[in-house]
Every structure is written in C-alpha cells, then in structure tokens.
C-alpha positions as CSV (number, residue, x, y, z in Angstrom):
1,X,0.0,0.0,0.0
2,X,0.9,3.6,-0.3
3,X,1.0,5.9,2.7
4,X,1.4,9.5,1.1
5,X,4.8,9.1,-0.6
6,X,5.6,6.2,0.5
7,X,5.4,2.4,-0.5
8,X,4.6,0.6,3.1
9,X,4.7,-2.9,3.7
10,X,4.2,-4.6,7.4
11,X,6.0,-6.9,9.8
12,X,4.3,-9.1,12.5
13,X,6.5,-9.6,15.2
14,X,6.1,-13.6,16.7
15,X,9.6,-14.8,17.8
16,X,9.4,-14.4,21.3
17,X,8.5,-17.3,23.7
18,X,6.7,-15.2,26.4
19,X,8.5,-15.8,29.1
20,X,6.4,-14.3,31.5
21,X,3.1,-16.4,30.3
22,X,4.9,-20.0,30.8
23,X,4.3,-22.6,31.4
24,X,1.5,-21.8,28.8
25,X,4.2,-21.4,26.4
26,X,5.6,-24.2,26.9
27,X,3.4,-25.8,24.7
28,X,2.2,-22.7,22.6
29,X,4.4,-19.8,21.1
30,X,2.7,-16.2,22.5
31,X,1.4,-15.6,19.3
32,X,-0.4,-18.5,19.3
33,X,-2.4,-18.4,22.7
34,X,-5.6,-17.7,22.1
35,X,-7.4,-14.4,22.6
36,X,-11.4,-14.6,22.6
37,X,-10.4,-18.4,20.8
38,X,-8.6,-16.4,18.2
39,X,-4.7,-16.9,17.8
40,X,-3.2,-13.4,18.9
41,X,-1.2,-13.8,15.5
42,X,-4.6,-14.2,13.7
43,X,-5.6,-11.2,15.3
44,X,-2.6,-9.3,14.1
45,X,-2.6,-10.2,10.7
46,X,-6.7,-9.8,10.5
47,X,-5.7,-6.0,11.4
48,X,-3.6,-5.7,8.7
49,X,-6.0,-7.6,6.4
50,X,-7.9,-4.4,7.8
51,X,-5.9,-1.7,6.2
52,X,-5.3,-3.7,2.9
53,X,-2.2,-5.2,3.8
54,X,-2.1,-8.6,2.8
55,X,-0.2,-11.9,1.2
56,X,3.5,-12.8,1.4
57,X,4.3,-9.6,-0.4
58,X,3.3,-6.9,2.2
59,X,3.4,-8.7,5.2
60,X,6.3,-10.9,6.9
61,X,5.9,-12.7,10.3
62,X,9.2,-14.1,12.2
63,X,9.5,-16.9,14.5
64,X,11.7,-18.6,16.6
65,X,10.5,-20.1,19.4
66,X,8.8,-22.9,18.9
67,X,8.6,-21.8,14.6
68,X,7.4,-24.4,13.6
69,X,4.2,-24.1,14.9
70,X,4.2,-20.4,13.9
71,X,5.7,-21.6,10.1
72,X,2.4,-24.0,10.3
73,X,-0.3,-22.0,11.3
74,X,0.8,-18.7,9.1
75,X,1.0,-21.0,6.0
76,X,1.3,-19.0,2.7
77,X,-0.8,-16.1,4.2
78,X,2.2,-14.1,4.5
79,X,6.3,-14.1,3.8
80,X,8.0,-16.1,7.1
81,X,11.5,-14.8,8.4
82,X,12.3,-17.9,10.5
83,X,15.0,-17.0,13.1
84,X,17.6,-19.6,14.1
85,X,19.0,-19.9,17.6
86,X,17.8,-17.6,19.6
87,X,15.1,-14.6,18.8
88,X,17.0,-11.6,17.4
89,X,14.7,-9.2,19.1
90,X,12.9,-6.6,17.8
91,X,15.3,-4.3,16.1
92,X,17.5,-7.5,14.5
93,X,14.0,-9.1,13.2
94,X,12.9,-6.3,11.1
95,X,16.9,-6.0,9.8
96,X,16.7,-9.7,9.2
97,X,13.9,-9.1,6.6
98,X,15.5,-5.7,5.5
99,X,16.1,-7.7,1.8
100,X,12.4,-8.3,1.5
101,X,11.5,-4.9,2.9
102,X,13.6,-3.5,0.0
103,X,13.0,0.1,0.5
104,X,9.3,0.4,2.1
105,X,8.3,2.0,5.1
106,X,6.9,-0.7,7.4
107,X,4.3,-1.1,10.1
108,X,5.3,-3.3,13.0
109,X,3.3,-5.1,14.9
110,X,3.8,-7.1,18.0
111,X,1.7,-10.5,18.1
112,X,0.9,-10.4,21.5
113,X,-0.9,-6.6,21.2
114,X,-5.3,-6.9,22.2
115,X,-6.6,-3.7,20.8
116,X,-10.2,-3.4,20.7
117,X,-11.2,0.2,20.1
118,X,-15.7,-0.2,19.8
119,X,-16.1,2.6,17.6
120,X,-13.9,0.8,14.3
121,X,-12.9,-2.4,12.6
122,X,-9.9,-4.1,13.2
123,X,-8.0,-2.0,10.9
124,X,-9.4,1.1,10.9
125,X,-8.8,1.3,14.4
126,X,-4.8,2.0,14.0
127,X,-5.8,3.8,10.6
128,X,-4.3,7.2,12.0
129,X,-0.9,5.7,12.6
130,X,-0.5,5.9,8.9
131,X,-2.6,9.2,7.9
132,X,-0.8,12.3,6.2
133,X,2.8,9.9,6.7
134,X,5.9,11.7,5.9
135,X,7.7,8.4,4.7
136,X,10.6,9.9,6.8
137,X,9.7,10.4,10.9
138,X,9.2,7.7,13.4
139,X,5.4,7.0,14.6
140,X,4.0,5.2,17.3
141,X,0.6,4.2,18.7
142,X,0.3,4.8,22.5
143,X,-2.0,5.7,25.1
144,X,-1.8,8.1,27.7
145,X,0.7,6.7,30.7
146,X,-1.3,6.6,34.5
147,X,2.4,8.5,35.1
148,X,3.2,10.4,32.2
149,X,7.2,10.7,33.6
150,X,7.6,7.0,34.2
151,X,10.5,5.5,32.6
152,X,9.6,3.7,29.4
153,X,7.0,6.1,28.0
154,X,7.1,8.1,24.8
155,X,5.9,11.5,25.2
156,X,3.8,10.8,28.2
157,X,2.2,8.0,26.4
158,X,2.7,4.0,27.0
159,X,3.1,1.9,23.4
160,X,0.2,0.1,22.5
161,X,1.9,-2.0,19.9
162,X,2.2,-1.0,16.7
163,X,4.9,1.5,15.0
164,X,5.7,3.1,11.7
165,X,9.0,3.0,10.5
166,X,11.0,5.0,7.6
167,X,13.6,3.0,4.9
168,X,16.1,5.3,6.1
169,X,16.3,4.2,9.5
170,X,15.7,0.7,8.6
171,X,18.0,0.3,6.3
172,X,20.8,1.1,8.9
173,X,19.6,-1.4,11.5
174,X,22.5,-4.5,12.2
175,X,21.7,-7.9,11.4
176,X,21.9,-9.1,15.4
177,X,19.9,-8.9,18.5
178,X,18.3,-5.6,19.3
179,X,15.6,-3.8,20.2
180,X,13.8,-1.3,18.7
181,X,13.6,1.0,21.6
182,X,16.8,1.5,21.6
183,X,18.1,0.9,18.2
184,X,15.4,3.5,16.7
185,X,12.8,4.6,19.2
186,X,14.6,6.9,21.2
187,X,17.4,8.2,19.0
188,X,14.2,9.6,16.8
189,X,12.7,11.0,19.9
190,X,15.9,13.0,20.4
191,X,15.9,14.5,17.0
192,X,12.7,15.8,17.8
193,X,11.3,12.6,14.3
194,X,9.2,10.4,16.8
195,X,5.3,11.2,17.0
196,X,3.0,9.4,18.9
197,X,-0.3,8.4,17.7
198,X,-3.4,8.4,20.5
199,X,-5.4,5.0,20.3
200,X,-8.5,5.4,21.8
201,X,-10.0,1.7,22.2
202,X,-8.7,-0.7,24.8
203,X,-5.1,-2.0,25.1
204,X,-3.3,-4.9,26.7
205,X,0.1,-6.6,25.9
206,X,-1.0,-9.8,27.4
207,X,2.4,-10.6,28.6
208,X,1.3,-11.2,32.4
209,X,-1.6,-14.1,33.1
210,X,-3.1,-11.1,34.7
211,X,-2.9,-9.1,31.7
212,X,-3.7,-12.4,28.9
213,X,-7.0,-13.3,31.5
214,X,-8.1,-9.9,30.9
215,X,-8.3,-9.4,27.3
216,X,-10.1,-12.8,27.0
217,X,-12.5,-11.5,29.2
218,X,-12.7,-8.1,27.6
219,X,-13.1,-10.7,24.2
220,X,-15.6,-11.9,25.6
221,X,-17.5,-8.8,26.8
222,X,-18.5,-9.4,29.9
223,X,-20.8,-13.4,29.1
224,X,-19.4,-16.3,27.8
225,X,-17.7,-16.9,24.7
226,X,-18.1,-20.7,24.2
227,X,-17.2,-22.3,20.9
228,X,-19.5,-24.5,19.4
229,X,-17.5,-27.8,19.2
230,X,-17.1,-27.5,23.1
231,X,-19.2,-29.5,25.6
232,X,-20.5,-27.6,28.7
233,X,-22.2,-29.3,31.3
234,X,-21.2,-27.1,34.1
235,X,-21.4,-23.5,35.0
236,X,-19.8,-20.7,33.2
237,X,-19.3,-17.0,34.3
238,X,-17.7,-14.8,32.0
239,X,-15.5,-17.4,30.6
240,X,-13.8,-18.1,27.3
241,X,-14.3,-22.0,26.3
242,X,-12.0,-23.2,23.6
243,X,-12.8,-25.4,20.6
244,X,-13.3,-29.1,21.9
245,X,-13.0,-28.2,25.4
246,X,-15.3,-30.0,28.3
247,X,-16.4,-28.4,31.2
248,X,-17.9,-30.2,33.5
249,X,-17.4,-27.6,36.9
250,X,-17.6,-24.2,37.8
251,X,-16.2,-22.0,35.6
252,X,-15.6,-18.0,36.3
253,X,-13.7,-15.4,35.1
254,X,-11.4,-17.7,33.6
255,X,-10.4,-19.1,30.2
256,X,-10.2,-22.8,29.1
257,X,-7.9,-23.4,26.1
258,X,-8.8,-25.6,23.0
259,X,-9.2,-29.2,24.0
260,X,-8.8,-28.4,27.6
261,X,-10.9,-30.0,30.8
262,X,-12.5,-29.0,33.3
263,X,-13.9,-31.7,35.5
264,X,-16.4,-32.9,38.0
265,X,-16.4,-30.5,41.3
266,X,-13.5,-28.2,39.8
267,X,-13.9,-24.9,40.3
268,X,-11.8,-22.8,38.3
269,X,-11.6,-19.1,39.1
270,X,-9.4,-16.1,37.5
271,X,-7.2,-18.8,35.3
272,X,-6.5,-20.5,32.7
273,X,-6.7,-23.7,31.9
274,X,-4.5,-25.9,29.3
275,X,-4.8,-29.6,28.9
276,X,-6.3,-31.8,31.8
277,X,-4.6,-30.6,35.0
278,X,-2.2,-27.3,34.0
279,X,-4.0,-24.1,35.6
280,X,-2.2,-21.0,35.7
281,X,-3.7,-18.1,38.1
282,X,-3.9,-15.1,37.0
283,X,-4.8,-11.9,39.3
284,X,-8.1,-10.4,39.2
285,X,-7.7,-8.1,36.1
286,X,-7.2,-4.5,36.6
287,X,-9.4,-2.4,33.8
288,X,-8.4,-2.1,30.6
289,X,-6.2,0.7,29.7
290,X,-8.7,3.1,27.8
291,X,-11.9,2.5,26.3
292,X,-13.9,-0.4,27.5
C-alpha cells in the first residue's frame, strides 16, 4: 500500500517465547495463545487484512521459538522470516527481513498486542498511525501513561503496539539482537522525528496471566464466549471456552484453552486452563487501559 509518498509494507512480530506467560508457552508460542479463541497472531494479521495489507508480499511474520508451529499455522498467508538460535529481538528481526522490505516503510506489529477500540474495525482502528505519513519520521501508537514521567514512555504515552518505521532508518539497523527501543525509538525522539499516535480503544500486551486473562474476558465482553465444538455441562461466568473443550465444573472469570478439561467438582476461578490438569492463576484483572 501507499501511505502519502511512500510504498509501506508490514512486519508481525512472533519470535518471542513469552516468558512471563509460561508454562503456557511451553506448549504454545505467544502468538499462538488464544485471545477470545482467536490466535493473537490471527488477530494481528486480520488488522492488517484491515488496512489492505495482505499476502506474502506486504506482510512478513518471524518466529523462533517454537517456529514451527508459527511456520504452520501462518501457512502461505504471509512471507515467514524464520530466526535460528535464539530470537533476534525486535530491532534484529525487522533487519533480518530488510532484503524483502527492499525500500518500504513498514508497520510493525507485536503479536501479542489486544486492541479493541468499539467505535472501528480491526484495521481502521490503527488507521491514523499511517494518515498524512511523511515516509521519513518515526510514529507510534500509544495511550496516555497513568504517570506520564515514568521511565519507558514516549511523550507521556505507553506503546500500544504498533509502529511506523521509515527506509532510512531501517535500512541502517544490524543484522543481530536488538531492540527497537533502543536501536530506533529513542534516537528519533531526540531528533525531535518520533510522533506518537493516541489510540483510543482498549489496550493490553497480554504478557502477564493477569494481563492475557483480561483481554479474553474483555473478548468476551463481559458473558461467555463458548465455541461450538465444546461440551459444557457445568457452569460458566464470563468465561472463554476453547474449541473441543469440556467443562464439566464451575467455571468464572477464567479461560479454558482448546481441548482443555474442566472436570467434576473443579472450580476454576481467574485462570486458565490448558490440557487436563495445568491451571495458571492469574490476578483479578485490573481495567483495561482506555476504552472499555
């Protein structure tokens, strides 16, 4: 697509293994936990679908951890930049696909970002982050920080996920691991070229249980979201049943993964559930930031 004078094309970032969700990632790569019994990769790439980005030409996902399963599931829907050894971060995965980026500006996007803005499509939502682009400055989609000094916000804003990058700057990024914080982020907000964008819908990075419970519950929109292959004989309270799941107990708050089981006199209660027997807690969510 073409943003003003510039050819963009976008990235989907899905190397990471979520370290702070296992051992749900133990068996899943982040991008592939389910959101509202979507893949949070699904979700990305259905936002980009959004804005016309689409196909192995204009958008790339990487993986690493556990790629295969990423390789799988993305298929020929987009152009795979598999990573080997270790992740190479965010700043070394968008060099590693700087010889398919090939001059274009691109829009990165981190798998594990639930945006839900009510008021616009998947899509639309983050349309702003490319309106009126310069092909030259750095932009980035943030929300307003509960402390607008705290270290790791832009402009008194928190990231929410998604940035727009220039060739320029791109171009000059090292084949290695980095980050794009560093790398690009900040050196742009020193020479006065990094803009934030507002979004005004709901955010969460669903790194934390906390944080993944949440948007599943926010998915779900305060009922149940029960898929239809699932077989529910017990109770559920705003809870997000996966696709062949059985639930058998008392279910609340909480989210039961594809195939997963809930049996007999179980009551399971601000977690989620994987397989037979793995729960992991998470914390009453907090609100979501913005919009609900």
């Amino acid at each position: 697509m073409t943003v003003g004078r510039a050819e963009v094309c976008a990235v989907v970032l899905a190397a990471g293994e979520g370290t702070r969700l296992r051992p749900l990632t133990e068996r899943l790569p982040k991008a592939l936990c389910p959101v509202g019994n979507v893949p949070l990769l699904d979700r990305a790439l259905h936002r980009l679908a959004g804005l016309g980005l689409v196909g192995p030409g204009r958008v790339a996902v990487n993986a690493c951890y556990l790629g295969d399963q990423v390789v799988e599931h993305v298929g020929d829907r987009a152009h795979l930049s598999v990573e080997p050894g270790d992740p190479l971060g965010t700043a070394g995965g968008v060099a590693n696909l700087r010889d398919w980026i090939a001059g274009r500006g691109v829009l990165v996007g981190n798998a594990d970002a639930y945006l839900a803005d009510p008021a616009r499509p998947p899509g639309p939502d983050i349309a702003a982050l490319l309106h009126d682009w310069d092909g030259d400055s750095v932009r980035l989609l943030g929300q307003p920080a509960p402390d607008p000094a705290a270290p790791g916000t832009f402009d008194g804003h928190v990231f929410t996920g998604f940035s727009l990058l220039p060739w320029r700057l791109v171009r000059e990024l090292p084949v290695g691991f980095g980050d794009l914080v560093r790398a690009l982020w900040r050196p742009a907000e020193a020479a006065g070229a990094l803009t934030v964008v507002p979004y005004p819908g709901t955010f969460y990075d669903t790194g934390t249980p906390a944080d993944y419970l949440a948007a599943n519950l926010h998915a779900a929109g305060g009922g149940n979201l029960v898929d239809p292959t699932a077989t529910v004989t017990g109770r559920c309270r705003s809870a997000v049943v996966g696709a062949g799941a059985v639930v058998h107990g008392d279910v609340e708050r909480a989210v039961v993964w594809p195939g997963a089981t809930v049996g007999p006199g179980e009551h399971l209660r601000d977690a989620v559930r994987a397989g037979t027997a793995l729960t992991v807690p998470g914390t009453p969510p907090s609100p979501g930031r913005g919009s609900l």
